[in-house]
Every structure is written in C-alpha cells, then in structure tokens.
N, C-alpha and C positions, 0 to 999 in steps of 0.2 A: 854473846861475847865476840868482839872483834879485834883483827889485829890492822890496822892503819899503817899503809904506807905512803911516806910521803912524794908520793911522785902520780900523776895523774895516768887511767887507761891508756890514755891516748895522747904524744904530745900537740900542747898546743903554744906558738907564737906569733902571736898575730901584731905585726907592725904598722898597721895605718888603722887609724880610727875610725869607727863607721859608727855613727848613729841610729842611724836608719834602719841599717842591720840589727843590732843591737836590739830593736825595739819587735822584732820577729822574732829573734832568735829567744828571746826571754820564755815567750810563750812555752818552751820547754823547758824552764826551769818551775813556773808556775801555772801556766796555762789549765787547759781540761782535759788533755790527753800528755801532759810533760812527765817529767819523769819524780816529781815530790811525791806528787797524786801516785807514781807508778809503784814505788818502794813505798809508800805508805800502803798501800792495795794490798802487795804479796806480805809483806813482814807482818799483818792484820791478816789475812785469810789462813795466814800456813797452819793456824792453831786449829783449825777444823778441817783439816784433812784427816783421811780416813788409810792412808800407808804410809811408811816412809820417804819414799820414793816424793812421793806427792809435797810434802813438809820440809825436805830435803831443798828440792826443786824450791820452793817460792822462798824457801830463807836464801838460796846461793842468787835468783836473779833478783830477790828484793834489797839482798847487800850489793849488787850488780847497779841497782840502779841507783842508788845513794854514790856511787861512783861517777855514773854519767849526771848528776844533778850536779856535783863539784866541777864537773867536764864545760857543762853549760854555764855554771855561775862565772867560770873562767872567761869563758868565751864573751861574754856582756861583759867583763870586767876589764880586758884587752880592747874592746870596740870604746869602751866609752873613757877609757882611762887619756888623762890631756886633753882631752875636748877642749877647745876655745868657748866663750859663751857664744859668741858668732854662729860657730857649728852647731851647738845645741840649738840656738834660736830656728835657724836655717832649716834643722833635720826635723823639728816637730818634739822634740824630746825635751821642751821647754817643761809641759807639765809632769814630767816623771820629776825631774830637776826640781822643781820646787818642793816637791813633797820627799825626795830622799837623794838629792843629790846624785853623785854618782854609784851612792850604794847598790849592793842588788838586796834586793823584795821580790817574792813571788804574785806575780801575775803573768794572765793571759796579755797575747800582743794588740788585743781592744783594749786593755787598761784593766781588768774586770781582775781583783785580788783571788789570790788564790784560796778556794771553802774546800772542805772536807764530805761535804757533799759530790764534789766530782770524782768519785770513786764511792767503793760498796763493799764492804765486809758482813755478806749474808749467810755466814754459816753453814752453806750448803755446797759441799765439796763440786759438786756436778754446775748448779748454778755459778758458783764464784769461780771455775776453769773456763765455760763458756767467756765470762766477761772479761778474763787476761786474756783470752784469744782476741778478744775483740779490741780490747788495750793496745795489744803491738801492735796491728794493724794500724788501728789509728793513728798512732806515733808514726809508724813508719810512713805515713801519709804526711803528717805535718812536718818530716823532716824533705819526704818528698818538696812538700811546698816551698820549707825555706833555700832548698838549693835551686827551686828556678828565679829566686830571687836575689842570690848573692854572686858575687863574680871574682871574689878574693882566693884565692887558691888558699891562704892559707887561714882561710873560714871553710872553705869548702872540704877538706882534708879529714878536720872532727868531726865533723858534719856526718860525710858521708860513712865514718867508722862506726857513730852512734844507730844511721839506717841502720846497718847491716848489722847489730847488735838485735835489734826489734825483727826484724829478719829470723836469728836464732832464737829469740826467746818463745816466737809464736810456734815454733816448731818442736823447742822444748814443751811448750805449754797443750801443745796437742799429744804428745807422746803421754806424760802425765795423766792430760784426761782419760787415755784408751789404757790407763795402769788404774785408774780407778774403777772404769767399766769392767775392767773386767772382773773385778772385784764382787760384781753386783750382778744379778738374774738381769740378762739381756731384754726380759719381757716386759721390764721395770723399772729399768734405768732413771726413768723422770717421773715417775709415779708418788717417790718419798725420799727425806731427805737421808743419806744413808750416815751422815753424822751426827743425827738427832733421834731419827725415827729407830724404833725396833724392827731389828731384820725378821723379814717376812719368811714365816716356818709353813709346815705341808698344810697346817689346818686351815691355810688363805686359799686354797684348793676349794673348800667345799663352805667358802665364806665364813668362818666360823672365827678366824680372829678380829684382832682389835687394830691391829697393825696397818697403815700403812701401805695400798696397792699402789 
C-alpha cells in the first residue's frame, strides 16, 4: 500500500532543451543499473528476507526508487520537451523520435530496451544484499558519469541529489546485510541459504544431519 504525493523528491525545472543530454540521462530510467531495474530489485527481494529490519529496509528504498524513476522520467521529459525537429535531427535523437516521439520508454543510453533480466530476485537473503550493494555502486557510477557530461546547473542539481541518494542506500544496504549475519553461525554465513535451507542444529557437529553446511 502506498500513499503518493504529488510533488517530486527533488525539484526539478529545467528551462533549455537538451537532447543530447537527454539521451544519457535516460539510461537511469531504463538502462542496467537505473533505477526501474532498482525498485523492481528491492520490492522482489524483500519477500525473502529472514528479519524485519531486512524487509523493512528494501520495501522503504524499493518505494525510494520508484520516486527517483518519476525524478529521471522528468528530467528526459524537460530536456526534450519543444525540440525543433532541427534539434532532434542535429542531437542524434532522430531514432528514439521515430519510434516514440517525445515519450519516455525505458532504455539504456546505447538504445538497448529495458529486460528484467538486469536485475535478480534469488531468494537468498545473503546472496540478493551482496547484489543491492553492488547496485548502488553502480548507479552511483553512472550518475557519476552523467555529470562529467552535462553543464546545465539545472540538470546537474537532481542529478547530483539522486548520487548521494545511492550514496545512502549502499550504506543502508550494508547495515541490513550485518543484521542478517548476525542472525546466522558466523562459520556459515555462505555455506546455505538461510531463507530456504533448514537451520543447522548440534547434530552438523558430528556430520550427522541433512542440512545445509
């Protein structure tokens, strides 16, 4: 259940058209580290978590990131809004154009639509934290990227609000992992999946269960 306000994280008004930009900038609305892929990720992994805390955490940054995906669709939607066809022609944005006009569609900034494949809902509390650690990063990389490529202050402003959003989440998302280790036999941590397998009792001592080292 959610409650929607209509007013964006972060504002954003961007008064000159950029194309160009635009065609970067998109890559985090659908790209392979943006942020569809991101809130799809956590609101799909939270259901195999193994505490609250854990479950908690990936519903508040997976509705976090359905926030900045509105943030980004804005931002393509301010850059390319009035285009001249001149400008389209000029910027390269000729073939987005043909195929969806000035709409937004998720993709990557090679053109490459956005699959469900670039992300992973593996069931395993330990395994699927590793890979939102590795998620911010990434993002926080490609946003790195698109700020040495834009020069609009007011593209750079949400820009750098979204960074430092991936910034907190990766830090949220290590704290959670070290609430779920603790949860579990330190000798064991990655030996079995602790949201699937049967916890390992004294009889794993003298080899004698069925369970899960």
């Amino acid at each position: 259940m959610w409650n929607y306000e209509k007013r964006l994280q972060f504002p954003i008004n961007i008064k000159k058209p950029d194309a160009r930009a635009a065609q970067v900038i998109i890559s985090q609305y659908g790209g392979p580290d943006g942020e569809m892929g991101a809130s799809m990720r956590y609101l799909s992994q939270r259901f195999a978590m193994t505490n609250r805390i854990a479950m908690g955490t990936l519903t508040d940054i997976g509705t976090e990131e359905l926030g900045h995906l509105e943030m980004v669709a804005t931002i393509v939607h301010q850059l390319t809004r009035n285009l001249s066809m001149e400008e389209i022609e000029k910027s390269g944005f000729a073939p987005y154009y043909v195929d969806h006009t000035v709409g937004i569609w998720p993709q990557a900034a090679g053109g490459i639509p956005f699959n469900a494949c670039e992300f992973q809902s593996k069931g395993d509390p330990i395994t699927d934290l590793f890979e939102d650690i590795a998620a911010e990063q990434k993002a926080r990389t490609t946003y790195d990227n698109i700020l040495r490529l834009i020069d609009d202050p007011d593209v750079i402003a949400p820009i750098k609000f979204l960074r430092a959003r991936e910034i907190v989440h990766f830090q949220r998302f290590g704290e959670v992992l070290r609430s779920v280790q603790e949860d579990l036999d330190s000798n064991n941590f990655y030996a079995f999946n602790p949201a699937f397998d049967m916890p390992c009792k004294a009889s794993c001592k003298d080899n004698t269960c069925n369970c899960s080292k």
